[in-house]
PAZAPA-4460 file (N, C-alpha, C; in steps of 0.05 Angstrom, whole numbers, plus 32768, in hexadecimal, padded with zeros to 4 digits):
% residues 258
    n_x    n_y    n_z   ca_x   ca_y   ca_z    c_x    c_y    c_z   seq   type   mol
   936D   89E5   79C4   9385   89F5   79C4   9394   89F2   79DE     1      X     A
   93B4   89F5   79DE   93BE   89F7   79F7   93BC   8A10   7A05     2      X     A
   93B1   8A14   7A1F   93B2   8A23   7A2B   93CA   8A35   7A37     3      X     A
   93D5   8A50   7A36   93ED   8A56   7A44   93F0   8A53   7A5E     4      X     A
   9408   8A4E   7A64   9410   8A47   7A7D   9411   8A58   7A90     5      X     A
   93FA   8A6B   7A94   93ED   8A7E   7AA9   93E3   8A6F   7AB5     6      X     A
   93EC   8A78   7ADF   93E5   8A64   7AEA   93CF   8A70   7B03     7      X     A
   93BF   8A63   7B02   93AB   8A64   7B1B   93BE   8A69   7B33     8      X     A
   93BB   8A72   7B44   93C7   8A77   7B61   93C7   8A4B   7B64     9      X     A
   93D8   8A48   7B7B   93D4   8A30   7B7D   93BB   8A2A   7B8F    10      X     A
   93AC   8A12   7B96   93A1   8A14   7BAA   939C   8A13   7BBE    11      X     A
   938F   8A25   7BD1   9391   8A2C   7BF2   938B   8A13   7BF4    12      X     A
   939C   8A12   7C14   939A   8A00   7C27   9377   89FE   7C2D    13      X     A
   936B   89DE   7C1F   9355   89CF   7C29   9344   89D3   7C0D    14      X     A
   9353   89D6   7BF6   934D   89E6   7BDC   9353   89D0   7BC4    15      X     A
   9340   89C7   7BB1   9349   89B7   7BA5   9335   89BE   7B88    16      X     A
   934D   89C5   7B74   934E   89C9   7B5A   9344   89AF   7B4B    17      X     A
   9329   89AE   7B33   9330   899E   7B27   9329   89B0   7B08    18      X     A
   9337   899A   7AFC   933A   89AC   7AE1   932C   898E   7AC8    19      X     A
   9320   8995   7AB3   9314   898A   7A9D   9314   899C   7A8A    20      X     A
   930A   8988   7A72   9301   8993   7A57   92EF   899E   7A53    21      X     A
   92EA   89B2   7A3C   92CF   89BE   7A42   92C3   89A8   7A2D    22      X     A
   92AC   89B4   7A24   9299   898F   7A1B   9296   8996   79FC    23      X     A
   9297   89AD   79F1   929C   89AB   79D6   92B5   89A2   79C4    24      X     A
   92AB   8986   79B7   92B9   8978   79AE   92CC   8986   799B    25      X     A
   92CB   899B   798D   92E2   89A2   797A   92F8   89B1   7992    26      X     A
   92F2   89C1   799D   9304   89CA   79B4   9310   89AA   79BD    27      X     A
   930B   899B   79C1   9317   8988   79D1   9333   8980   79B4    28      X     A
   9323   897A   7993   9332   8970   7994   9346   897D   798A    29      X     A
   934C   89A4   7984   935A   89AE   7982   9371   89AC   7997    30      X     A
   935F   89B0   79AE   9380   89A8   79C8   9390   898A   79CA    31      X     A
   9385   896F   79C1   9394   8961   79BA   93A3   8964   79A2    32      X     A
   93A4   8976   7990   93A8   8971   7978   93C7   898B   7980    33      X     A
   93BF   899A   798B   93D0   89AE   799A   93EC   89AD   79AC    34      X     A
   93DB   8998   79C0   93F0   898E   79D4   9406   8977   79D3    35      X     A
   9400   8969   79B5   940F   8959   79A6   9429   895A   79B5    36      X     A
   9432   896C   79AC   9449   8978   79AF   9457   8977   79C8    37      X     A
   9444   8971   79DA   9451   897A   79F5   9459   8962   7A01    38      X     A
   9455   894D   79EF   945A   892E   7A02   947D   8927   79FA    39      X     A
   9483   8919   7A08   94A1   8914   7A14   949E   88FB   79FD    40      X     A
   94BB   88F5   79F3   94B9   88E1   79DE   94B0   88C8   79EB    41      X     A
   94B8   88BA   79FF   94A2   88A6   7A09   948B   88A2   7A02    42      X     A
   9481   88B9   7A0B   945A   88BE   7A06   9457   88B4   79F2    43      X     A
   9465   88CA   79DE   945B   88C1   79C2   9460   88AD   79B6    44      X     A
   9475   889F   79C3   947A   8887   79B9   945D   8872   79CB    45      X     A
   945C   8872   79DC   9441   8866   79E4   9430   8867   79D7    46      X     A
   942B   888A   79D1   940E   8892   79BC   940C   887E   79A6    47      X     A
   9429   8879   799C   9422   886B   7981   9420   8850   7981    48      X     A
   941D   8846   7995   9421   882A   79A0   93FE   8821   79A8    49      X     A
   93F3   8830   79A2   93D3   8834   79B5   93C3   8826   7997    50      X     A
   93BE   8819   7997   93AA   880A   7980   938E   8819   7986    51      X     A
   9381   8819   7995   9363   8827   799D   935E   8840   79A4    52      X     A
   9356   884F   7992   934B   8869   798E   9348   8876   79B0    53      X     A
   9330   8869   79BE   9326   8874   79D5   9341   8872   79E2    54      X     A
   934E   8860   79F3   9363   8863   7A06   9381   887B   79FA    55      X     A
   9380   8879   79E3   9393   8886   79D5   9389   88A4   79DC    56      X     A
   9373   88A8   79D5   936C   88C9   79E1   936C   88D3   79FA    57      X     A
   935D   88C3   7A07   9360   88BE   7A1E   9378   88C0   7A32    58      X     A
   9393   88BC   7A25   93B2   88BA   7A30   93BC   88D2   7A2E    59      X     A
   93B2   88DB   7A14   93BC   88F9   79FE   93B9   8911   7A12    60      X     A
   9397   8909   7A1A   9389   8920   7A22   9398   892B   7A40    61      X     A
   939D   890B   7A50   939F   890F   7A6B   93BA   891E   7A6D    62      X     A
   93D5   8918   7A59   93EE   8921   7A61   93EA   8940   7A54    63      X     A
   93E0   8944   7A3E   93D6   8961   7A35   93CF   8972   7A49    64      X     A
   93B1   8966   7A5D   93AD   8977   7A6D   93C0   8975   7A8C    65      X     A
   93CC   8965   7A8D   93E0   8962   7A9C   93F6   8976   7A98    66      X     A
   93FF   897A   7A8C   9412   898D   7A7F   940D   89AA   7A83    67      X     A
   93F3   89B0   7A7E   93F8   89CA   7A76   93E4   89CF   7A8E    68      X     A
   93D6   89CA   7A9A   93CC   89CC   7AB7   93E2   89DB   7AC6    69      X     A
   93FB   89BF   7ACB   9407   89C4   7AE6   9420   89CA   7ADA    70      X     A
   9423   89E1   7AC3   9436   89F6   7AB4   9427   8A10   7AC0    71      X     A
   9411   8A13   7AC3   93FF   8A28   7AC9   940B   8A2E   7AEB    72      X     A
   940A   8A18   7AF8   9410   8A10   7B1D   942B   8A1A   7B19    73      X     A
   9438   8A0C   7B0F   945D   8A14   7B15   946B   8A33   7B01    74      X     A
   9455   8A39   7AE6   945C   8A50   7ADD   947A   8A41   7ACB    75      X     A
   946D   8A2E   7ABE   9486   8A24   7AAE   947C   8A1D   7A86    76      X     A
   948A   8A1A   7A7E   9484   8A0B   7A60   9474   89F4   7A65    77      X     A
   9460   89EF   7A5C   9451   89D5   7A58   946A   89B5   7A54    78      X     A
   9472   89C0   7A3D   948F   89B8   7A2E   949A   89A4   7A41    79      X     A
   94AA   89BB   7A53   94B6   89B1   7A6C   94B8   89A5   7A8B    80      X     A
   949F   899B   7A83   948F   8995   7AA1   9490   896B   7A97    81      X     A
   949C   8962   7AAB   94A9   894A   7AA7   9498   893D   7AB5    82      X     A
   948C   892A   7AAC   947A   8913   7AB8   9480   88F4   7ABE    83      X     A
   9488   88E6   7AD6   9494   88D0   7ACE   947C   88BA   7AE4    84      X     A
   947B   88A4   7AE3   9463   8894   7AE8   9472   8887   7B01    85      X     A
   9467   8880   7B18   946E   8872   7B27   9462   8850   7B27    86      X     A
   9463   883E   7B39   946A   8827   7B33   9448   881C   7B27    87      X     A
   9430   882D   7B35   9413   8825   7B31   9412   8839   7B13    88      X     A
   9427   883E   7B0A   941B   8850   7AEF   940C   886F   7AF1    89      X     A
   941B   887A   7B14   940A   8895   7B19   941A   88AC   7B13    90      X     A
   9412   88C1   7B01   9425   88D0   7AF5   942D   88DF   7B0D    91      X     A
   9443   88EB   7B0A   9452   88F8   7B1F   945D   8908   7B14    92      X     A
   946E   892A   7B1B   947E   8936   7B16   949A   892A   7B11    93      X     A
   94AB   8936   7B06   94C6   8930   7AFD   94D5   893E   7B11    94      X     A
   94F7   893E   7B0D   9501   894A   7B17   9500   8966   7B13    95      X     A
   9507   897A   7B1B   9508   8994   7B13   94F6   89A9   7B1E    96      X     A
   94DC   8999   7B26   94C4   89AB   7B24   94BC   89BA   7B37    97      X     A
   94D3   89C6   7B4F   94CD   89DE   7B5E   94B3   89C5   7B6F    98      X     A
   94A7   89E6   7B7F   948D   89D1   7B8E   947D   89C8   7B7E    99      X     A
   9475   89AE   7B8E   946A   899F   7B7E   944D   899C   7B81   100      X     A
   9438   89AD   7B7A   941A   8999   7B77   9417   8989   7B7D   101      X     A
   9404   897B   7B92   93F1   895B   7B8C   93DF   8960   7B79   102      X     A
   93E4   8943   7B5F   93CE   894B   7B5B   93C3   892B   7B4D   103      X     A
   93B0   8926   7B48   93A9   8905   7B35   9394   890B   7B1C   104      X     A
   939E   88F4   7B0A   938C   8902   7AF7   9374   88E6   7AEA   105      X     A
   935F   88ED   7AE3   9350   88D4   7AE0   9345   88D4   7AC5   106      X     A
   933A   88BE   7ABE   932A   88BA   7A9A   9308   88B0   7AAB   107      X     A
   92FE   88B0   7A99   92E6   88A6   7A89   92DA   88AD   7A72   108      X     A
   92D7   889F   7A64   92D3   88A0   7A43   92E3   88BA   7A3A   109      X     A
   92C9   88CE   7A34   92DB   88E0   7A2B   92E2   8902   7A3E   110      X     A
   92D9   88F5   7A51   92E2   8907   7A6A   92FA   88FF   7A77   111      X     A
   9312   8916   7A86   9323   8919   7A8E   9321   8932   7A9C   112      X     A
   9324   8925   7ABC   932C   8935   7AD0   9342   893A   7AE3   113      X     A
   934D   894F   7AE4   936A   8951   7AF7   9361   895B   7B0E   114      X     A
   936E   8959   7B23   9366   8962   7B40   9387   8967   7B46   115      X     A
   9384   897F   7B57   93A5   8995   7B60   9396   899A   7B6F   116      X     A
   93AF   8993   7B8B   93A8   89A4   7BA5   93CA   89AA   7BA4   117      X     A
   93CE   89B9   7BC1   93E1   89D0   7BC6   93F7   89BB   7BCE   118      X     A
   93EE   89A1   7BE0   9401   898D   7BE9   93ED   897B   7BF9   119      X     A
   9402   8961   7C02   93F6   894A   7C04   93F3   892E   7BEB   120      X     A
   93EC   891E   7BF4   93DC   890B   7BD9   93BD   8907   7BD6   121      X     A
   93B6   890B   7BBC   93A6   890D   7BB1   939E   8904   7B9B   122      X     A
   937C   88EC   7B99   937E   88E2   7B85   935F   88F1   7B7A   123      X     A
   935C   88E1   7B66   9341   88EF   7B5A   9335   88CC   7B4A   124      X     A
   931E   88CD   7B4C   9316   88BD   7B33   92F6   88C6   7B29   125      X     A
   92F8   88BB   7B0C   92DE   88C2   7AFE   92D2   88AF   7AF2   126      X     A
   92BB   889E   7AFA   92AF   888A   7AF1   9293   8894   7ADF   127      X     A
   9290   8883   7ACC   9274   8891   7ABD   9257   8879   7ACA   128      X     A
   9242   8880   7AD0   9233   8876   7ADB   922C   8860   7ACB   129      X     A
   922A   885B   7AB9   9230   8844   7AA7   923D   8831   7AB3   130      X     A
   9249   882E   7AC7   9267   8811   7AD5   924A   880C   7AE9   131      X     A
   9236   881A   7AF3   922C   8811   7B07   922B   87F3   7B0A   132      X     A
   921D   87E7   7AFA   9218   87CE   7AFC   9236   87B3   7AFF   133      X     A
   9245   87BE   7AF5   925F   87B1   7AE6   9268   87AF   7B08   134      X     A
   926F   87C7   7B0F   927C   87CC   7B30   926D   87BE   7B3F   135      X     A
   9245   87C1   7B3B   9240   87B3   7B52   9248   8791   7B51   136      X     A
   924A   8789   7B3B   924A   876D   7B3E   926F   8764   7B45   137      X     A
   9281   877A   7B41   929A   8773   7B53   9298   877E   7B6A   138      X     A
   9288   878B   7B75   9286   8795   7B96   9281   877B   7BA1   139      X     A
   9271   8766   7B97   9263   8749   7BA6   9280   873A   7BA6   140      X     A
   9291   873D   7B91   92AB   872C   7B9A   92BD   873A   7BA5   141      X     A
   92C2   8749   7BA8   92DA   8756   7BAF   92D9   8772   7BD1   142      X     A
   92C3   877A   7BCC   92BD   878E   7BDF   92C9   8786   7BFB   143      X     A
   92D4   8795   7C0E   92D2   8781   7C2B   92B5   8781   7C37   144      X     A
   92AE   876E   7C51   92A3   8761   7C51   928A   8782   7C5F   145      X     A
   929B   878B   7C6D   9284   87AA   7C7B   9270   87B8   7C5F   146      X     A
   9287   87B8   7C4B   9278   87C8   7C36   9265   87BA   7C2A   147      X     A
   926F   87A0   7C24   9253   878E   7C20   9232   878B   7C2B   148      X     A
   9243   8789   7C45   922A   878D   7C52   9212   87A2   7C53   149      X     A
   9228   87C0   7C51   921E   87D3   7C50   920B   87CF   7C35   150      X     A
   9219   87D1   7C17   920A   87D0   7C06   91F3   87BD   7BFE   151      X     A
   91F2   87AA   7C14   91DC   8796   7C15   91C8   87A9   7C1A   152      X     A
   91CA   87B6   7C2C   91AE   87C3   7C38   91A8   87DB   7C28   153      X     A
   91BC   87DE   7C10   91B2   87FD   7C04   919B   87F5   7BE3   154      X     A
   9192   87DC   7BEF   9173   87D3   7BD8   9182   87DB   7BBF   155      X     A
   916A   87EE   7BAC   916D   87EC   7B90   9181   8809   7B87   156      X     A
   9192   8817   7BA6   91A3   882D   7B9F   91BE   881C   7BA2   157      X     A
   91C1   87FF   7BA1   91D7   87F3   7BA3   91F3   87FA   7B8F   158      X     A
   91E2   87F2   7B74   91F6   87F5   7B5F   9205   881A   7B64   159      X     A
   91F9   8823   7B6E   91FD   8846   7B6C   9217   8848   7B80   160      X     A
   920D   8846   7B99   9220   883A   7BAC   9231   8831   7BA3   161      X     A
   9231   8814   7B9B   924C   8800   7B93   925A   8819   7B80   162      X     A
   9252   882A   7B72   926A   8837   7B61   9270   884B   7B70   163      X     A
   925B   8861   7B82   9269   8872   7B91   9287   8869   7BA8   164      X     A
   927D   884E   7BAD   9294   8844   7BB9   92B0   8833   7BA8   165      X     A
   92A7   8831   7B98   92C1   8829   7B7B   92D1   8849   7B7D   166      X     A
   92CB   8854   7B71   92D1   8873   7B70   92E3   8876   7B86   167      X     A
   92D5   8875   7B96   92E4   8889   7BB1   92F8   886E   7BBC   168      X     A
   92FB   885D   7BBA   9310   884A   7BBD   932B   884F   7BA1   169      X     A
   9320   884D   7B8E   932D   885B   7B74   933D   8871   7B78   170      X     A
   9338   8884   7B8A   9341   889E   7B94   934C   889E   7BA5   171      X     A
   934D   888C   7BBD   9358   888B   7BD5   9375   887F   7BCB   172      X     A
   937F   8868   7BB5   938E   885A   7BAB   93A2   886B   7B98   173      X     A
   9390   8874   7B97   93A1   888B   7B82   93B9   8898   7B91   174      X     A
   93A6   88AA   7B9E   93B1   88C0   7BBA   93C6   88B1   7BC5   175      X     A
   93CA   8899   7BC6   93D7   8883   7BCE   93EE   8881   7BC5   176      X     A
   93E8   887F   7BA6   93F8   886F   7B8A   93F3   8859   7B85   177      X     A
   93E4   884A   7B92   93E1   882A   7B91   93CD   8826   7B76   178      X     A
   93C9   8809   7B75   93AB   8806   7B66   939C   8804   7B6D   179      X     A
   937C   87FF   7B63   935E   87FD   7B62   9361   87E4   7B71   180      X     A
   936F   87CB   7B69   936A   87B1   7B75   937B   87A4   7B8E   181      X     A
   938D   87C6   7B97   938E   87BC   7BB9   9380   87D4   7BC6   182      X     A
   936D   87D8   7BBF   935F   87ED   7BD1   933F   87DC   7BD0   183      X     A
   9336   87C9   7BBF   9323   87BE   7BBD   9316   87B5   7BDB   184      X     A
   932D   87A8   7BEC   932D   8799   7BF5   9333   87AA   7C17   185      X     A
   9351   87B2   7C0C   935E   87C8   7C1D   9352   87DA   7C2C   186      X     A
   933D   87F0   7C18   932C   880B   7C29   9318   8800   7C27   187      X     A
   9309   8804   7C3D   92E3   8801   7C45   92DF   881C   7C4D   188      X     A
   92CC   881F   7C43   92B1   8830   7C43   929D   8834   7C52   189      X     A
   928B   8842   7C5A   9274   8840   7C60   925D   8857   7C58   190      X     A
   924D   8867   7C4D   9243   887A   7C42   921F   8877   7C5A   191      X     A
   9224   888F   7C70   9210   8891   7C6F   9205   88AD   7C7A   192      X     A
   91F6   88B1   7C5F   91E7   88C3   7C5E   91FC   88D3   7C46   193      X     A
   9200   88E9   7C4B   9214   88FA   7C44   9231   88F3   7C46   194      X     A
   9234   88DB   7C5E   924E   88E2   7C6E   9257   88C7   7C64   195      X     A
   927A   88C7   7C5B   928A   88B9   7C5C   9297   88AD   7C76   196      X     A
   9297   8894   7C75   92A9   8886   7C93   92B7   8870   7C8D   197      X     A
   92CC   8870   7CA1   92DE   8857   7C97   92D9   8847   7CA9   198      X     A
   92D5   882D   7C99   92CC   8816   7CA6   92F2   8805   7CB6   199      X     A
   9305   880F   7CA7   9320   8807   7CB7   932C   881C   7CAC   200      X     A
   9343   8821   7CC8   9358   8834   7CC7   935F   883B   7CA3   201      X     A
   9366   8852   7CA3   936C   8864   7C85   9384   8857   7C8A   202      X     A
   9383   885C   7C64   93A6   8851   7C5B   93B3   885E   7C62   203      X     A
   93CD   8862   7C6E   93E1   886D   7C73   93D3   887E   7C89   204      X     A
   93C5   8885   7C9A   93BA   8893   7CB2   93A3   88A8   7CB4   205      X     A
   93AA   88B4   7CBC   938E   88C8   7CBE   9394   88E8   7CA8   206      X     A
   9382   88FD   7C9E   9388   8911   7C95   937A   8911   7C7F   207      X     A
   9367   88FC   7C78   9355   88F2   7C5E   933C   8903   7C5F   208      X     A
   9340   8913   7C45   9329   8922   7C3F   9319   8914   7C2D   209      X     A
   92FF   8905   7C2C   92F5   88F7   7C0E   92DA   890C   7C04   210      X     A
   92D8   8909   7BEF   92BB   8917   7BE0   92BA   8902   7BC8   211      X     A
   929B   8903   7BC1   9296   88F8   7BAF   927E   88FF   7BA2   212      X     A
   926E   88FE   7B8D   925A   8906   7B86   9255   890F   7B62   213      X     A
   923E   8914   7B55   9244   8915   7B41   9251   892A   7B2F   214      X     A
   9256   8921   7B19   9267   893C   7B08   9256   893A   7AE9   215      X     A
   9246   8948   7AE6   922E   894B   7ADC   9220   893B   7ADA   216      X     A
   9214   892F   7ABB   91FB   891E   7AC2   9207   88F7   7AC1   217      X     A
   9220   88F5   7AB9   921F   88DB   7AB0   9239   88D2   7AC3   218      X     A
   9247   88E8   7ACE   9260   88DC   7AE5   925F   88E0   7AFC   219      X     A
   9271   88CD   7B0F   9271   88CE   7B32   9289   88D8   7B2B   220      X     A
   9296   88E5   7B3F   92B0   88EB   7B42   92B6   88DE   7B63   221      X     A
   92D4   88E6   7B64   92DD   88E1   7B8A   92F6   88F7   7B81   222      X     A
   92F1   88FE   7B9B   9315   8904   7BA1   931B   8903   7BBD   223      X     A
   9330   88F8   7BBF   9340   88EB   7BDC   9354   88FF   7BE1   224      X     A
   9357   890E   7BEF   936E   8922   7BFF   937A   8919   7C12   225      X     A
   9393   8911   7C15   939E   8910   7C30   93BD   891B   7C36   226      X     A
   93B4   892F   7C4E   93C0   8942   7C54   93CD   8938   7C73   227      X     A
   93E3   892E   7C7D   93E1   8924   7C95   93D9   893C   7CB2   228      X     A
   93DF   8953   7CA7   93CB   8968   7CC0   93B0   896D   7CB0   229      X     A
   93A0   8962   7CA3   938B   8969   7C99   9376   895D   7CA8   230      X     A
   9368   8970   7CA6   9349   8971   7CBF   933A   8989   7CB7   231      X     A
   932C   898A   7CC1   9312   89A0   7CC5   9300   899D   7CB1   232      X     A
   92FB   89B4   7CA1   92EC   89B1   7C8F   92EC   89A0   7C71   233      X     A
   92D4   8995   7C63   92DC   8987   7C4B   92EE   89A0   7C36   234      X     A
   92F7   898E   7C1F   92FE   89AB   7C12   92EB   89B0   7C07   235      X     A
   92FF   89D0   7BFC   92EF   89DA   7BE6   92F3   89D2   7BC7   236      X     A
   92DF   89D4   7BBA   92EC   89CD   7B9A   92E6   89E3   7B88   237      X     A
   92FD   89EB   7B74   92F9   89FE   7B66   92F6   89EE   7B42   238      X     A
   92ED   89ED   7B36   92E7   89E3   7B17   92F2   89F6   7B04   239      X     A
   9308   89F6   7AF3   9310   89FF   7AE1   930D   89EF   7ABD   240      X     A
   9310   89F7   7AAE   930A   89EE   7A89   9334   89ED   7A8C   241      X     A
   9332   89D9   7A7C   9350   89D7   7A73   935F   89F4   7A64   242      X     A
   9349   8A0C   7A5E   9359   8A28   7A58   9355   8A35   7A6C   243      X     A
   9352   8A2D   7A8A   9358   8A43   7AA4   9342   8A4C   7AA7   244      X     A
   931A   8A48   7A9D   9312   8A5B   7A9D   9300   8A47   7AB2   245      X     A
   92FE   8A4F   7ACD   92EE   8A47   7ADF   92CE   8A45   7AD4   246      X     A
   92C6   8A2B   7ADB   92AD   8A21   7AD2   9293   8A14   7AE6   247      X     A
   9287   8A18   7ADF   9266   8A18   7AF3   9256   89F5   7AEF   248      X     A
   9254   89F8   7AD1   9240   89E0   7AC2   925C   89C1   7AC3   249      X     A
   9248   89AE   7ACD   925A   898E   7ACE   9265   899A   7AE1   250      X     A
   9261   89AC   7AF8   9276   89AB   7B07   9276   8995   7B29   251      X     A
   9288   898A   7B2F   9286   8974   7B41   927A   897A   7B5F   252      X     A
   926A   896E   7B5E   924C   8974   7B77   924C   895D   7B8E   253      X     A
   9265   8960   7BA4   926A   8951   7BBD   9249   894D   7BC4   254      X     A
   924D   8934   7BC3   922D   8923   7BD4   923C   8915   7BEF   255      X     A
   924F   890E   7BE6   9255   88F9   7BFF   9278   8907   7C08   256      X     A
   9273   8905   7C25   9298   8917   7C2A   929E   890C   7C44   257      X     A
   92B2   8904   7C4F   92C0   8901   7C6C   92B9   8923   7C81   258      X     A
***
């Protein structure tokens, strides 16, 4: 079902909202079946352009919960909340929309997660532990040469690594607007212990908040914050269900943070 456009307070400064589906499948597919409605004739003209079941839901779900999320933030019609893509395909606000949210939104299979902070750029990504192997064998071509090294020495937790660091490059790119395959190369990493480090200067400068870690039993998540006065503490994260109702279970569990 679509949720009304009652809105959470926005989030405090160092505060970062993410919002998902809850996991019972008929609820899910009543709110696509619901939010139909709310896509801009483009969309739908896309929607019908989509030959494959999975990416087609997958598109439905994300502008659905796109919509009626950050209708809740601005206190507007779902309806009328205008989404237009910039040049890497990262949805963005339209004209019109008062202050504006950061926020990015990500897939895996049949999970979808949005992340809203108060301001700044901000990306998110959601990988299913399933890519482990797939990532590690493009981390050997593509990785720069520090991260390689690093994941040489991380033995048989390599493949785990190689995706926690897919992820959080995925997120940094976002936050960005860029793609996955100039950040491959572009951001280095280093993970040790708990702690995130940059192996070369951050994109665009300093103010980078990163977390990463799992989101229940079968996903890593990341999210990249950058705030150019941002410092101190990591954030906080708050977990909400796509009907507003703050949630505990799958909720995203920072292992690794700047």
């Amino acid at each position: 079902m679509t949720p009304a456009p009652e809105a959470p307070l926005l989030p405090a400064s160092g505060e970062i909202h993410l919002w998902s589906l809850p996991a019972d499948p008929a609820w899910r597919d009543e709110f696509r079946a619901a939010g139909r409605r709310l896509l801009s004739l483009a969309e739908t003209d896309r929607l019908a352009g989509m030959k494959r079941p999975g990416p087609a839901a997958r598109f439905l779900t994300g502008r659905i919960l796109l919509r009626t999320v950050l209708a809740r933030y601005l206190s507007q019609d779902p309806a009328a909340i205008g989404v237009a893509l910039n040049a890497a395909g990262k949805p963005t606000l339209g004209a019109g929309a008062g202050h504006r949210p950061a926020f990015s939104l990500s897939h895996a299979g049949e999970e979808t997660v949005l992340a809203v902070a108060r301001d700044g750029d901000i990306g998110v990504d959601i990988e299913s532990t399933d890519r482990s192997a797939a990532v590690d064998r493009i981390s050997r071509r593509f990785f720069p040469e520090a991260e390689c090294r690093y994941l040489d020495r991380c033995g048989s937790d390599r493949p785990e690594k190689a995706l926690t660091l897919w992820t959080l490059k995925e997120a940094i790119v976002k936050a960005r607007g860029d793609t996955v395959w100039e950040g491959l190369a572009g951001v280095s990493l280093t993970i040790d212990g708990p702690r995130l480090a940059w192996n070369n200067p951050p994109p665009g400068g300093d103010g980078w908040k990163l977390a990463a870690g799992p989101m229940g039993i079968r996903h890593i998540l990341a999210v990249a914050h950058r705030r150019p006065a941002g410092r101190g503490h990591p954030p906080v994260f708050r977990h909400y269900d796509a009907a507003g109702t703050p949630r505990a279970e799958s909720c995203f569990m920072p292992v690794y943070s700047t």
